[in-house]
N, C-alpha and C positions, 0 to 999 in steps of 0.2 A: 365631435369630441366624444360624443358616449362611443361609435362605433369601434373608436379607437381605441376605449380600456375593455370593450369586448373583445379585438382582435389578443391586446395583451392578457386579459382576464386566461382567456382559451391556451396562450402560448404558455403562459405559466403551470399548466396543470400539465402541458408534457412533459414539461421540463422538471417537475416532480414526478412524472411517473417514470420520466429517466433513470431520476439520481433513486428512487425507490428499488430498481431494480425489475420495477414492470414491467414486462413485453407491450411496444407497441402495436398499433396494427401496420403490419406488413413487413415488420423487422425480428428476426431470430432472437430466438431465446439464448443469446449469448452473453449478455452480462451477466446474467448469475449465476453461470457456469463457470465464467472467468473470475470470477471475485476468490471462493474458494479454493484456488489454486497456490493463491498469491497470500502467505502469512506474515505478521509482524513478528522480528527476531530483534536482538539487544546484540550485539558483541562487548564483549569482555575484554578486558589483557590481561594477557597469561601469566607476566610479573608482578603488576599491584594486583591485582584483580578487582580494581572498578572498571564499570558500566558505561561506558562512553560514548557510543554508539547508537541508535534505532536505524532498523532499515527495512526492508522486504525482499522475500527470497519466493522463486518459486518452489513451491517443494515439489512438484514431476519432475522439473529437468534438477534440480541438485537434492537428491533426498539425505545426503550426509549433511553434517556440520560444514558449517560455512566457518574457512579460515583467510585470515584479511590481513596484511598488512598495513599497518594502519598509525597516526601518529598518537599516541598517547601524551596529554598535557601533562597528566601526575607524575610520570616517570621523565619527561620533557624528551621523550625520544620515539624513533617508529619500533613497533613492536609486536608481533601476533597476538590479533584479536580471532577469538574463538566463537563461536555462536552460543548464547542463553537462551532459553524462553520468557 
């Protein structure tokens, strides 16, 4: 029994140095590379202009405004949504 919540005691502390963004040993420093690529953006509609949206965009591969098609409940129809921050 005890070896057993040593083997999970041990699995737990990777698995936090994961989601932390720590490099393991033997694995690239790729997640906190990749984190900052990736922003949270709001879309808009361009009629009512409420906020009805959250998403994530990479900003390298689309550095303009992100414009979406999108259904809007306020207006009860689809309508261009724009990007906010």
């Amino acid at each position: 029994m005890r070896v057993f919540s040593l083997w999970t005691r041990g699995r737990n502390i990777r698995n936090n140095r994961e989601a932390n963004g720590q490099p393991i040993e033997g694995q690239p420093n790729l997640i906190r590379r990749c984190r900052y690529m990736r922003v949270k953006i709001t879309l808009r509609c361009n009629e009512c202009k409420q906020r009805n949206y959250n998403t994530m965009k990479n900003k390298k591969n689309t550095p303009d405004k992100l414009e979406l098609n999108k259904y809007c409940p306020f207006c009860r129809k689809h309508t261009v949504h724009t990007e906010t921050k």
